[in-house]
Each structure stands twice: as structure tokens, then as C-alpha cells.
PDB file as gemmi writes it, atoms N, CA and C in Angstrom:
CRYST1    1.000    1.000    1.000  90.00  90.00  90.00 P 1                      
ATOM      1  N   UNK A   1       0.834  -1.174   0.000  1.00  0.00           N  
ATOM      2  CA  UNK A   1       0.000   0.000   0.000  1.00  0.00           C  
ATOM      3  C   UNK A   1       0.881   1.241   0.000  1.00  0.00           C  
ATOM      4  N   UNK A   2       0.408   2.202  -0.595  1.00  0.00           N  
ATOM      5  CA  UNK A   2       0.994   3.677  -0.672  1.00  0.00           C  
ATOM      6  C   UNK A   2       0.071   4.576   0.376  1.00  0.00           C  
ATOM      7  N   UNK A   3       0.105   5.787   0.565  1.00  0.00           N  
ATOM      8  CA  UNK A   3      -0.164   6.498   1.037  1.00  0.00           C  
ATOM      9  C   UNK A   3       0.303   8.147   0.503  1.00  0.00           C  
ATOM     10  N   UNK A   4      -0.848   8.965   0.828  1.00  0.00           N  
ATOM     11  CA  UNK A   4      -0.885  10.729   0.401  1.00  0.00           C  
ATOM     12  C   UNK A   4      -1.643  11.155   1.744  1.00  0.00           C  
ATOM     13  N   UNK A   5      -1.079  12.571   2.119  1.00  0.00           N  
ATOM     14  CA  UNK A   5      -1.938  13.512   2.661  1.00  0.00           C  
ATOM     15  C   UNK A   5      -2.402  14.283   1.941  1.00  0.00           C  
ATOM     16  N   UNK A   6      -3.922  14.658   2.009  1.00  0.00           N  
ATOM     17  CA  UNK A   6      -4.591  15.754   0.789  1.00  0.00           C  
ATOM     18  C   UNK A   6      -6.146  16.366   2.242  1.00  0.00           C  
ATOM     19  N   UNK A   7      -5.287  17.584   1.714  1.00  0.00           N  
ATOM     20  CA  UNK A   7      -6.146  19.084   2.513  1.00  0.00           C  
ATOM     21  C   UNK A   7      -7.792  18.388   2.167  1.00  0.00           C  
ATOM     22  N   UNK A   8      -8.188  19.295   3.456  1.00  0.00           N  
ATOM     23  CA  UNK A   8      -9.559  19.098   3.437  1.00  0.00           C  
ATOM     24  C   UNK A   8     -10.343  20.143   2.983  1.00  0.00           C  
ATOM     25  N   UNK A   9     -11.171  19.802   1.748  1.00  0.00           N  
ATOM     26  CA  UNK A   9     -11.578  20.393   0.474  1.00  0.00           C  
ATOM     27  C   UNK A   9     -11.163  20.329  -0.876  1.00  0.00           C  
ATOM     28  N   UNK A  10     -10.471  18.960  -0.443  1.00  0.00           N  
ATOM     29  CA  UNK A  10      -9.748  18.921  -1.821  1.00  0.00           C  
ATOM     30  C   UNK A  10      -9.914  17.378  -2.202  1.00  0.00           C  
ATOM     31  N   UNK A  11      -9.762  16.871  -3.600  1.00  0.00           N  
ATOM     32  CA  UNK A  11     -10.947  15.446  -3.868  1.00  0.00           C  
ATOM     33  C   UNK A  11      -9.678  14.827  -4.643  1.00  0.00           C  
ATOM     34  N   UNK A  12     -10.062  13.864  -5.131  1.00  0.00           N  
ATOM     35  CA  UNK A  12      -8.863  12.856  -6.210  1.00  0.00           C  
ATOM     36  C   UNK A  12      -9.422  12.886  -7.131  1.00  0.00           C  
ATOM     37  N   UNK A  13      -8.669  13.479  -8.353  1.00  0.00           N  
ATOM     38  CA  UNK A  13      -8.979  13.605 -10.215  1.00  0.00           C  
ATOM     39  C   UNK A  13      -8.487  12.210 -10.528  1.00  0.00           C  
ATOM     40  N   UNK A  14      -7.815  12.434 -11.452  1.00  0.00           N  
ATOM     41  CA  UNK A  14      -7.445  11.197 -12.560  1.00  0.00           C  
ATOM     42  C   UNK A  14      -6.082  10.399 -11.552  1.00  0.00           C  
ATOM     43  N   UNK A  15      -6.224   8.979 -11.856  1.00  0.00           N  
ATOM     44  CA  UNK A  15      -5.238   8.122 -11.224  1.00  0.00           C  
ATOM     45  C   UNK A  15      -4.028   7.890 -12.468  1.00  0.00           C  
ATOM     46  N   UNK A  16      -3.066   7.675 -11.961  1.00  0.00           N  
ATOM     47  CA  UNK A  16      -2.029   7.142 -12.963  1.00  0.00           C  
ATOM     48  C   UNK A  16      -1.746   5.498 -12.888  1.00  0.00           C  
ATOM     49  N   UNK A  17      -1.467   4.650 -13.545  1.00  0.00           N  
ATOM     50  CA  UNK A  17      -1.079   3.412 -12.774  1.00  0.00           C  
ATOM     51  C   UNK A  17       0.465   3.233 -13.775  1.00  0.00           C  
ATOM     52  N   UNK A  18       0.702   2.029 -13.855  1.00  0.00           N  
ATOM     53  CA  UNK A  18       2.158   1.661 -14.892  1.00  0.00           C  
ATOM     54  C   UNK A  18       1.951   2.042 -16.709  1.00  0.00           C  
ATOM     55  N   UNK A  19       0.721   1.276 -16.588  1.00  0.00           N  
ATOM     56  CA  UNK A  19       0.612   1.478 -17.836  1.00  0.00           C  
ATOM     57  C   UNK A  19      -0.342   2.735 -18.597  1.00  0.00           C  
ATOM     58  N   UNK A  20       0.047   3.871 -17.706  1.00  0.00           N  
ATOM     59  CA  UNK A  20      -0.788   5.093 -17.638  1.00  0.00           C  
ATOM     60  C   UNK A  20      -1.875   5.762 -17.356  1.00  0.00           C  
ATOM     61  N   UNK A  21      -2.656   6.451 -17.889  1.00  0.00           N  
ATOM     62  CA  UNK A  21      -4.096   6.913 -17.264  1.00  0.00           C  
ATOM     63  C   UNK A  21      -4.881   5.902 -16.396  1.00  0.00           C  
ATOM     64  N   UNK A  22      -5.466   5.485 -15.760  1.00  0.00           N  
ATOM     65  CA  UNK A  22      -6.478   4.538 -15.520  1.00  0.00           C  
ATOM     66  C   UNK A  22      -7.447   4.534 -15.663  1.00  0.00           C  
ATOM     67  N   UNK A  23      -7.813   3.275 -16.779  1.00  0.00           N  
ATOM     68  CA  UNK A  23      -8.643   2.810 -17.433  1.00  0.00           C  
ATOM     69  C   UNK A  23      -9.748   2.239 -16.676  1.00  0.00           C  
ATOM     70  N   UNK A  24     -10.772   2.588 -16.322  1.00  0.00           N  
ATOM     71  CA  UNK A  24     -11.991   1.737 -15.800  1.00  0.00           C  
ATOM     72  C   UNK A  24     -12.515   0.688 -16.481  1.00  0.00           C  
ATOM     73  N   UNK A  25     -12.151   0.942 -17.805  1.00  0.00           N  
ATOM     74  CA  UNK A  25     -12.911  -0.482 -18.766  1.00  0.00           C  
ATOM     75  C   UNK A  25     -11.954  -1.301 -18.740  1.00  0.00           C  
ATOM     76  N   UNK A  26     -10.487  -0.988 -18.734  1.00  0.00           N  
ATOM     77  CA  UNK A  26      -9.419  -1.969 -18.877  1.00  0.00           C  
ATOM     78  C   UNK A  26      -8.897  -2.854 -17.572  1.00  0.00           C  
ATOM     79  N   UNK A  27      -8.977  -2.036 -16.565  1.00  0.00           N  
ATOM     80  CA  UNK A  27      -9.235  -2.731 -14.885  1.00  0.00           C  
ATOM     81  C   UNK A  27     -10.145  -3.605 -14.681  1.00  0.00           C  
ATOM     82  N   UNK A  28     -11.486  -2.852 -15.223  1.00  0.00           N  
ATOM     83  CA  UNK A  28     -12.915  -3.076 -14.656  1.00  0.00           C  
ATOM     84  C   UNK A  28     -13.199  -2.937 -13.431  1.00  0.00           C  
ATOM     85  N   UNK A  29     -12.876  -2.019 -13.029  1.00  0.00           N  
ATOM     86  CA  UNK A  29     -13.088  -1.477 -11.514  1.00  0.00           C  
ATOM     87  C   UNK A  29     -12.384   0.120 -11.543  1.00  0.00           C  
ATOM     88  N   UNK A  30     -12.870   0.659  -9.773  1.00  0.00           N  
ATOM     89  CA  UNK A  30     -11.802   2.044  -9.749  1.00  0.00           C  
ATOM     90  C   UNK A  30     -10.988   1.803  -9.125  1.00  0.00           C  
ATOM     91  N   UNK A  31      -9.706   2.704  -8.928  1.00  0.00           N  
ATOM     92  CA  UNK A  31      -8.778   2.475  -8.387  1.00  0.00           C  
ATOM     93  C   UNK A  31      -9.331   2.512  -6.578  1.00  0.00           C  
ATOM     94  N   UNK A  32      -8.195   1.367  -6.202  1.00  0.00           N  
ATOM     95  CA  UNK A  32      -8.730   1.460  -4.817  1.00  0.00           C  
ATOM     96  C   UNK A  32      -8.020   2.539  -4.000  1.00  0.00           C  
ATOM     97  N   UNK A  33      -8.453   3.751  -3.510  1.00  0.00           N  
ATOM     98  CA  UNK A  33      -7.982   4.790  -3.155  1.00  0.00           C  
ATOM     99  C   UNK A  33      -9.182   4.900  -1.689  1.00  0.00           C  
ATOM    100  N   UNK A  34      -8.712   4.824  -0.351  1.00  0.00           N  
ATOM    101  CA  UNK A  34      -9.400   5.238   0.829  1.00  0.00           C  
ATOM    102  C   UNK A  34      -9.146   6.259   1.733  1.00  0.00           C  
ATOM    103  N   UNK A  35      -9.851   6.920   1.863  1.00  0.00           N  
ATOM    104  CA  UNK A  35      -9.496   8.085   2.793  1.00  0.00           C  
ATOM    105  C   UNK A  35      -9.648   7.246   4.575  1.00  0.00           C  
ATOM    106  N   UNK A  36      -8.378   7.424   4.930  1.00  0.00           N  
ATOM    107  CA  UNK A  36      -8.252   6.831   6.673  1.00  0.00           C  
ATOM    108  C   UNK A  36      -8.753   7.787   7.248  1.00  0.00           C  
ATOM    109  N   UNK A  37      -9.239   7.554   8.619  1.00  0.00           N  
ATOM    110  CA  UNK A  37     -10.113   8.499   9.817  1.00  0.00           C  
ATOM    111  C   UNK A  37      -8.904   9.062  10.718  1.00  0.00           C  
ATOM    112  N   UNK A  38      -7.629   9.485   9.460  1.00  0.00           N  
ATOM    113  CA  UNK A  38      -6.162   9.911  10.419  1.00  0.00           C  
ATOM    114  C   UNK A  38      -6.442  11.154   9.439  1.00  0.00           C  
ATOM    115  N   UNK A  39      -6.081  12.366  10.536  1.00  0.00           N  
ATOM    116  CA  UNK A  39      -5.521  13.637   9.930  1.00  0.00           C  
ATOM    117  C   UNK A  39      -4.770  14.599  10.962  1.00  0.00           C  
ATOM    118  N   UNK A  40      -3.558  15.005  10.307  1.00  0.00           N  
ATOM    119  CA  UNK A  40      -2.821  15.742  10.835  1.00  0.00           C  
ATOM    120  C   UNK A  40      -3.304  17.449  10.785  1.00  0.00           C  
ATOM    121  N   UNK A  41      -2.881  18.389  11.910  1.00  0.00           N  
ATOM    122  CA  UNK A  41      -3.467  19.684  11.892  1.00  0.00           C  
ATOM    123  C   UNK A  41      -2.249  20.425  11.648  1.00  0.00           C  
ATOM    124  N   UNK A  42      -2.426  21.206  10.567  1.00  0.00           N  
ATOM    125  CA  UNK A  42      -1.166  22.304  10.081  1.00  0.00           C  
ATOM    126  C   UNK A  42      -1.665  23.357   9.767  1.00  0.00           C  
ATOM    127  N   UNK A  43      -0.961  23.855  10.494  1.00  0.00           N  
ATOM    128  CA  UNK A  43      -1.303  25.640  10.511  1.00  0.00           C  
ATOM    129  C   UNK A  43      -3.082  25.977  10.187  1.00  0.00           C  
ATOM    130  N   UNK A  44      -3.671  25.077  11.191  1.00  0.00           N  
ATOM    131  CA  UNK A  44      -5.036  25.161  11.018  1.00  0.00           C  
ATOM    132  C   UNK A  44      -6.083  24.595  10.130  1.00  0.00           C  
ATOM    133  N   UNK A  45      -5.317  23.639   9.358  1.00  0.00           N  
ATOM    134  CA  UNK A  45      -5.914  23.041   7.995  1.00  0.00           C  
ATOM    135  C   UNK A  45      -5.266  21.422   8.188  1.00  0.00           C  
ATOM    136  N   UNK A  46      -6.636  20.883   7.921  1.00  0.00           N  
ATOM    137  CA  UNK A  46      -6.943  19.386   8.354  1.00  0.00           C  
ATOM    138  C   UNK A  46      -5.906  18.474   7.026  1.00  0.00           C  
ATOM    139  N   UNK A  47      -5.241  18.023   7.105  1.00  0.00           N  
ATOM    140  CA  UNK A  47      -4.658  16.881   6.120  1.00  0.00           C  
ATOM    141  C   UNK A  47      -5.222  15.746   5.766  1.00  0.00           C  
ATOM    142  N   UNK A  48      -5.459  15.102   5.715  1.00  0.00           N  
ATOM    143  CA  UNK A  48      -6.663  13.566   5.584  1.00  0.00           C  
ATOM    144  C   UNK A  48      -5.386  12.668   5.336  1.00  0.00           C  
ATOM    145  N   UNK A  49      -5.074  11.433   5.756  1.00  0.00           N  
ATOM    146  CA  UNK A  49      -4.677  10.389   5.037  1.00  0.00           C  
ATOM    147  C   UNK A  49      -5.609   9.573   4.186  1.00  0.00           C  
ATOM    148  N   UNK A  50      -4.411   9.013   3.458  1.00  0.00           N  
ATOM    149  CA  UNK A  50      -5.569   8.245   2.162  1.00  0.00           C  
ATOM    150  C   UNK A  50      -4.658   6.942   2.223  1.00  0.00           C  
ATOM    151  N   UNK A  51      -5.162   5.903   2.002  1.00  0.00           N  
ATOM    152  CA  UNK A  51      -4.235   4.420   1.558  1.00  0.00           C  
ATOM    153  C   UNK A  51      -4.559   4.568  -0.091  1.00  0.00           C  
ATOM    154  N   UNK A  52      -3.646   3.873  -0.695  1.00  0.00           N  
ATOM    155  CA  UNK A  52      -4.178   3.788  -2.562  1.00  0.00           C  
ATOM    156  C   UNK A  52      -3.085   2.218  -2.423  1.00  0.00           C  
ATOM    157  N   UNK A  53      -3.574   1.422  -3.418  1.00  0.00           N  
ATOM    158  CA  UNK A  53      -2.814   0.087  -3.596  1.00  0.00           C  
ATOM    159  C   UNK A  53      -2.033   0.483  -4.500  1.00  0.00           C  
ATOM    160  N   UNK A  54      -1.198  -0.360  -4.714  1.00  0.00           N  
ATOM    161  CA  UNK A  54       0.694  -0.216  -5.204  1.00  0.00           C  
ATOM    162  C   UNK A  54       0.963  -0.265  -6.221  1.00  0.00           C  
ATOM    163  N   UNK A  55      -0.491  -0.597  -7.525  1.00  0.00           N  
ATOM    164  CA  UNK A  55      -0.249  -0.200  -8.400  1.00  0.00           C  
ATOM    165  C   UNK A  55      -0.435   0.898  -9.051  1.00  0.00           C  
ATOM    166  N   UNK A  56      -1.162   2.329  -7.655  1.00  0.00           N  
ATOM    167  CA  UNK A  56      -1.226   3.065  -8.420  1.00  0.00           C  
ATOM    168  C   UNK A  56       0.306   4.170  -8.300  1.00  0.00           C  
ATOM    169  N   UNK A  57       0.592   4.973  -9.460  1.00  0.00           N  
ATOM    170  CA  UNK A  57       1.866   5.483  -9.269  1.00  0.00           C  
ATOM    171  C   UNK A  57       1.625   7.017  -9.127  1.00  0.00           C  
ATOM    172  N   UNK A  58       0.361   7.687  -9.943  1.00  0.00           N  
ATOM    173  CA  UNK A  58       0.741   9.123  -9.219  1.00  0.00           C  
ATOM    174  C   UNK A  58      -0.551  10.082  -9.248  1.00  0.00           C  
ATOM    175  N   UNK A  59      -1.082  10.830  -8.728  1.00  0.00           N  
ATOM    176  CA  UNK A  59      -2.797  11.180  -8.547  1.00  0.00           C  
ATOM    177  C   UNK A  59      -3.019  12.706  -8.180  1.00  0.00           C  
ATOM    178  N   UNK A  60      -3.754  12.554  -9.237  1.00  0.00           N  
ATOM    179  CA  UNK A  60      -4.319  14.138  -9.455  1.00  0.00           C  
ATOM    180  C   UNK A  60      -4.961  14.648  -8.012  1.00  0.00           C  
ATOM    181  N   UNK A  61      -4.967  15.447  -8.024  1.00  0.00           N  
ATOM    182  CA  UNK A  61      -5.965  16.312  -6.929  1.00  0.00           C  
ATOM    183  C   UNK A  61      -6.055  17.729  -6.803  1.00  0.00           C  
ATOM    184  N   UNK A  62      -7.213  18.071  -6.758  1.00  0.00           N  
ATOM    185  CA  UNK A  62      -7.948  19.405  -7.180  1.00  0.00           C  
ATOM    186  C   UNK A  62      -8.879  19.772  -6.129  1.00  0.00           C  
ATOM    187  N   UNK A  63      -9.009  21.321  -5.845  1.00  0.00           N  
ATOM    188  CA  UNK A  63      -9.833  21.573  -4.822  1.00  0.00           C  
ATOM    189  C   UNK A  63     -11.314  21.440  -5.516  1.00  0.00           C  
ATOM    190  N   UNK A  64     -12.360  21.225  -4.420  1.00  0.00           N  
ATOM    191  CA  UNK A  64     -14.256  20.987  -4.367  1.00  0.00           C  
ATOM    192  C   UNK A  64     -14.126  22.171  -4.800  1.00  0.00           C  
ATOM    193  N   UNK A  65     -15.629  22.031  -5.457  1.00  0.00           N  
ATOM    194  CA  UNK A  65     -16.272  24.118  -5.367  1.00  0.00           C  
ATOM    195  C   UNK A  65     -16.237  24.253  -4.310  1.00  0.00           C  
ATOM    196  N   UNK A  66     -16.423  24.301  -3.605  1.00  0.00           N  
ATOM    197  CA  UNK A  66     -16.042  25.055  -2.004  1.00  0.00           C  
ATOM    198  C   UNK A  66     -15.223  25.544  -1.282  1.00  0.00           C  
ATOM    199  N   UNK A  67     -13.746  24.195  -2.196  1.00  0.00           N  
ATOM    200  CA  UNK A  67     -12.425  25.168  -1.710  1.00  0.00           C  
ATOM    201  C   UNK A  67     -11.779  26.435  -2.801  1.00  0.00           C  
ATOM    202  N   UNK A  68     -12.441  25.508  -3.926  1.00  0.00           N  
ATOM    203  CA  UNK A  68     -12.311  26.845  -4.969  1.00  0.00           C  
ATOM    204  C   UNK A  68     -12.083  28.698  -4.924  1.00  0.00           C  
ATOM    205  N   UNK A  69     -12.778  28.423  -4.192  1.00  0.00           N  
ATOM    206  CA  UNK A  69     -12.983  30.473  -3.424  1.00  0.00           C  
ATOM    207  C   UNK A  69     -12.103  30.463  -2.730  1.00  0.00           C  
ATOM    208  N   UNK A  70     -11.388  30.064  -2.245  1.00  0.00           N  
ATOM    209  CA  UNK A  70     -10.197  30.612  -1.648  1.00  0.00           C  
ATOM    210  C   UNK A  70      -9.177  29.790  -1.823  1.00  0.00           C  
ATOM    211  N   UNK A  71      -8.768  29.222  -2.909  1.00  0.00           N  
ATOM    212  CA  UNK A  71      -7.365  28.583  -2.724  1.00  0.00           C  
ATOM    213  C   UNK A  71      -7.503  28.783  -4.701  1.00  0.00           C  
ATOM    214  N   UNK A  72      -6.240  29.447  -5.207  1.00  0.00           N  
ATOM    215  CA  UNK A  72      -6.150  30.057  -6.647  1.00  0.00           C  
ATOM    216  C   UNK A  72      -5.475  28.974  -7.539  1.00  0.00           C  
ATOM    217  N   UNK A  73      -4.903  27.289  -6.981  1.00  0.00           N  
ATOM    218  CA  UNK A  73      -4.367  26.747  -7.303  1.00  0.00           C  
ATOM    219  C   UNK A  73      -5.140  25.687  -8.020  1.00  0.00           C  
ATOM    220  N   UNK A  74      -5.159  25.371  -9.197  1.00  0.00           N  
ATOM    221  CA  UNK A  74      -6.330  24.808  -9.989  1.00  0.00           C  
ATOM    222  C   UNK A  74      -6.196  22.911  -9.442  1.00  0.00           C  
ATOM    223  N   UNK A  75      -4.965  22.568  -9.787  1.00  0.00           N  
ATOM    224  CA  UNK A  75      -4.607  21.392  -9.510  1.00  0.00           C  
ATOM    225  C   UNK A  75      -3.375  20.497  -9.229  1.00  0.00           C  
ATOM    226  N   UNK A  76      -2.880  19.398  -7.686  1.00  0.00           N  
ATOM    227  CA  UNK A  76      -2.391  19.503  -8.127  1.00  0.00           C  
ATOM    228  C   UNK A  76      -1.631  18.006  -8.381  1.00  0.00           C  
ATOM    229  N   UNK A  77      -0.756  17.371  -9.510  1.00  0.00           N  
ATOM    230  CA  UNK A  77      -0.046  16.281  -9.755  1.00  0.00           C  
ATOM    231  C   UNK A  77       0.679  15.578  -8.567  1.00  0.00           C  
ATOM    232  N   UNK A  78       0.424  14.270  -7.410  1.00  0.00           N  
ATOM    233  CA  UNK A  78       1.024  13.639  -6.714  1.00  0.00           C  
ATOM    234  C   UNK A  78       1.862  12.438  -7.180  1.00  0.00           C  
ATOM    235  N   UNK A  79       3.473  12.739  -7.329  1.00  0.00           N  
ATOM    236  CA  UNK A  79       4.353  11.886  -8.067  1.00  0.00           C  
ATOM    237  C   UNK A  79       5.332  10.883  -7.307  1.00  0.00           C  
ATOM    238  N   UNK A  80       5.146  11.289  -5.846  1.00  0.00           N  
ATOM    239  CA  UNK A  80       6.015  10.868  -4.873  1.00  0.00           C  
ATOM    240  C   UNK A  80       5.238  10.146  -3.815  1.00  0.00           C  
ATOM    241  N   UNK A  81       4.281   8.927  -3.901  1.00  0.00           N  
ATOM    242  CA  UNK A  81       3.397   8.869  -2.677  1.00  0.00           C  
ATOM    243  C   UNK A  81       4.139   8.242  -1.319  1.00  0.00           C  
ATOM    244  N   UNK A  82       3.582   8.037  -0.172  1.00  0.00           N  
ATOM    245  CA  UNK A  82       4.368   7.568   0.927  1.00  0.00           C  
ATOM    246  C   UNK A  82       4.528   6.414   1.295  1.00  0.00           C  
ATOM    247  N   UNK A  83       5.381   5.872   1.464  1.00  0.00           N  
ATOM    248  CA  UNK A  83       5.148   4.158   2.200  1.00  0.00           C  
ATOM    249  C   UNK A  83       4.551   4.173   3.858  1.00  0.00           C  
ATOM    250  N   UNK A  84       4.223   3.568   4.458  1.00  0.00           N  
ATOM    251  CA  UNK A  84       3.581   2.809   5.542  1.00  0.00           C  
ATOM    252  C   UNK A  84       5.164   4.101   6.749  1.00  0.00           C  
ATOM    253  N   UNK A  85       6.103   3.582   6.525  1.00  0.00           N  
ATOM    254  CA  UNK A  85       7.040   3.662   7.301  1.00  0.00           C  
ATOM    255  C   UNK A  85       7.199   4.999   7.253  1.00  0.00           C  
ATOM    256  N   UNK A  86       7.115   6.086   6.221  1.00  0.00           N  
ATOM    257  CA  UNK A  86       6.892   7.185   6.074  1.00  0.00           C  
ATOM    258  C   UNK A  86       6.172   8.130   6.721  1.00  0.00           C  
ATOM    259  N   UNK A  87       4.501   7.508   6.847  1.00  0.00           N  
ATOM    260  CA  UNK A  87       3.609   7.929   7.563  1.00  0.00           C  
ATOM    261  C   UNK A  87       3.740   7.606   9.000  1.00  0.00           C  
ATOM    262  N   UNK A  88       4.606   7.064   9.301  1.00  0.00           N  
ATOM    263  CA  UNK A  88       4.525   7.048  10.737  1.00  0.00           C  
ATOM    264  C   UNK A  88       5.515   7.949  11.049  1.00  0.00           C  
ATOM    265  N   UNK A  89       6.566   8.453  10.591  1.00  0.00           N  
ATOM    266  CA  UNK A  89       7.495   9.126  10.899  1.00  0.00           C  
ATOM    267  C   UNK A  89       6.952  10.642  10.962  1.00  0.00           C  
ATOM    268  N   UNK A  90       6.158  10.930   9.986  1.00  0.00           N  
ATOM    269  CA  UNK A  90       5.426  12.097   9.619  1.00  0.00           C  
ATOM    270  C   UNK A  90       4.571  12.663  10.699  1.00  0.00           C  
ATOM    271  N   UNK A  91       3.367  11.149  10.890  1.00  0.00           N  
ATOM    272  CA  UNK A  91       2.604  11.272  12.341  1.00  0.00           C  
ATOM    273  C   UNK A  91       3.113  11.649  13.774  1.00  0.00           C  
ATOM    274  N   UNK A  92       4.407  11.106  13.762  1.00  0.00           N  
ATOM    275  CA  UNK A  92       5.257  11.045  15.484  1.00  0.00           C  
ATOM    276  C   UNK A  92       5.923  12.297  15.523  1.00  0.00           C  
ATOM    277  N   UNK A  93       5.486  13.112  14.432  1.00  0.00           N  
ATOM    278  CA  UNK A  93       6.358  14.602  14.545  1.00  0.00           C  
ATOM    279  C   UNK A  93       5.053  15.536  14.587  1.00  0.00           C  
ATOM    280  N   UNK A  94       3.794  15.687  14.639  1.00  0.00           N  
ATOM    281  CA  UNK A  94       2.520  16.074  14.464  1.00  0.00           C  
ATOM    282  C   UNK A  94       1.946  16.292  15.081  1.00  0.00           C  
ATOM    283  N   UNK A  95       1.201  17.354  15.074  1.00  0.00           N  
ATOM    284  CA  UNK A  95      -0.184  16.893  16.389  1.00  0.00           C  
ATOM    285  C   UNK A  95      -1.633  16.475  15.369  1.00  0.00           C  
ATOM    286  N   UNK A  96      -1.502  15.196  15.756  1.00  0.00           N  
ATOM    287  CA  UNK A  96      -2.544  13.957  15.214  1.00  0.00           C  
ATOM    288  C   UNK A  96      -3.823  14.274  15.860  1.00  0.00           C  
ATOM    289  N   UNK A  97      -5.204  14.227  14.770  1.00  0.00           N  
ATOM    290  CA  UNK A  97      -6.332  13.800  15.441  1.00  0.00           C  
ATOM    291  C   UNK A  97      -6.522  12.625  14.648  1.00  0.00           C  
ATOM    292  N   UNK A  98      -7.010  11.713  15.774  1.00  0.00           N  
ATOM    293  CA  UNK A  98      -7.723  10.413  15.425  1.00  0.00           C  
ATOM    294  C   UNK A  98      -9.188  10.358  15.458  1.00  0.00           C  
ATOM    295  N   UNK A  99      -9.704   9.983  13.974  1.00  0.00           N  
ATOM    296  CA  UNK A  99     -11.261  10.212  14.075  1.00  0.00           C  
ATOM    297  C   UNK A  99     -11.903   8.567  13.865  1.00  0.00           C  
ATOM    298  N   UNK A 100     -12.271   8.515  15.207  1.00  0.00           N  
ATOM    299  CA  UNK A 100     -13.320   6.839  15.476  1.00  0.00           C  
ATOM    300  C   UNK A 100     -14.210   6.873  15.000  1.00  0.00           C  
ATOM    301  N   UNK A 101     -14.425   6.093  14.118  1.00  0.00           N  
ATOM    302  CA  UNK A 101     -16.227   5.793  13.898  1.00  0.00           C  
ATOM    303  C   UNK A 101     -16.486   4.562  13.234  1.00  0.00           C  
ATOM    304  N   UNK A 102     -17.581   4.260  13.926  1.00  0.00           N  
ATOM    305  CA  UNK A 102     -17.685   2.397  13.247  1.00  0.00           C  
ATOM    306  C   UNK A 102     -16.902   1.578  14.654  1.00  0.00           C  
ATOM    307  N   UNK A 103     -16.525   2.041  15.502  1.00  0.00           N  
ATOM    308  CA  UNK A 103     -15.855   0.828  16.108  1.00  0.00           C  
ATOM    309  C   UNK A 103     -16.446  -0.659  16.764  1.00  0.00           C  
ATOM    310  N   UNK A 104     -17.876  -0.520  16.911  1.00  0.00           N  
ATOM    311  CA  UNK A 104     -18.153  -2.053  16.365  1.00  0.00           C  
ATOM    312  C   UNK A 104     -17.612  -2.689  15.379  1.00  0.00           C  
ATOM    313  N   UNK A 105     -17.918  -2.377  14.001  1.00  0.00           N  
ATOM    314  CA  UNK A 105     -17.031  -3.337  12.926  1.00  0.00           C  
ATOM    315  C   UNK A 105     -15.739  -3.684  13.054  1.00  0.00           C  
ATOM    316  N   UNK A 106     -15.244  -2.746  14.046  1.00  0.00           N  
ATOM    317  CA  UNK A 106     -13.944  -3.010  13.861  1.00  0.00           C  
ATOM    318  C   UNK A 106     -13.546  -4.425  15.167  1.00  0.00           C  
ATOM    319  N   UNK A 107     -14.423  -3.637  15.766  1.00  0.00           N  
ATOM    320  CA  UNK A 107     -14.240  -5.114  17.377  1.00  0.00           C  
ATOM    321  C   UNK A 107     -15.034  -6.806  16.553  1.00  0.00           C  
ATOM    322  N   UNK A 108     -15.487  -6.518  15.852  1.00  0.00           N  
ATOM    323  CA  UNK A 108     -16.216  -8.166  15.605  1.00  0.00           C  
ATOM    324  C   UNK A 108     -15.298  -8.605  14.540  1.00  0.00           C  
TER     325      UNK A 108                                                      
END                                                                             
């Protein structure tokens, strides 16, 4: 698994994989990309973690209409994503909120 932090108001465009754009007809599926209930607080603005599986290699992201009005940056290209070991190093330097929910499913 890979891993990205992406601001809150901001969504995932187009995926890249090896053999380029990603194809929904050629997969037959979407890329598996999850937003985790981990986000770091910087300078007042929420980070989200995301997991994405390992074949994907690099991912668009663009602000909602909502963040649109105040952020002038149209979009932007993620070419470097994080490994597992990364994100923890990142987290232990942070001030982390952890957001629970569902923890039945998670206990059974």
C-alpha cells in the first residue's frame, strides 16, 4: 500500500497506474484509493490520510467548489506517494487527530 496527505476540500482527479491513465474499462473497476479516519493539523488546515494500492503510481488532486474560493491553485499532480514507514514518521512529529467511527465493525 501507498499512502498521500490531501487538505480538506480537496478530492482525487485522474489516477495514474504503470501502464498510464487509468482505465476503468481496462481494470474493470476504480482504483482502490481510501481516505483513513487519520488527519494531521497544520497551521489550522486538516490533512486527511488516504491508503491507494501499489499499483497506483501518481494522482491528481484538485480543490471541491467550495475550496475553490479561496485557494487560486487549480490542480495539483502527486508523483512521490508515501510508504507505511513514512507515515509514521510524519505522524510522530505532528499533532494527530484520530477520528473513530464504526468501532463495532472493527471489534467483531
Amino acid at each position: 500500500m501507498k499512502y498521500f496527505f490531501l487538505s480538506e476540500g480537496w478530492a482525487v482527479g485522474r489516477v495514474w497506474a504503470s501502464e498510464g491513465l487509468w482505465q476503468i474499462t481496462a481494470w474493470r473497476r476504480q482504483p482502490d484509493i481510501q481516505r483513513i479516519n487519520i488527519c494531521l493539523v497544520e497551521n489550522d488546515e486538516l490533512l486527511w490520510l488516504y491508503r491507494v494500492e501499489d499499483a497506483i503510481l501518481t494522482v491528481e488532486v484538485k480543490p471541491t467548489v467550495s475550496a475553490i474560493a479561496s485557494k487560486t491553485i487549480g490542480q495539483v499532480v502527486l508523483k512521490r506517494l508515501m510508504s507505511a514507514e513514512q507515515v509514521i514518521d510524519r505522524l510522530s512529529t505532528a499533532e494527530v487527530k484520530c477520528q473513530l467511527q464504526n468501532m463495532q465493525s472493527l471489534v467483531q
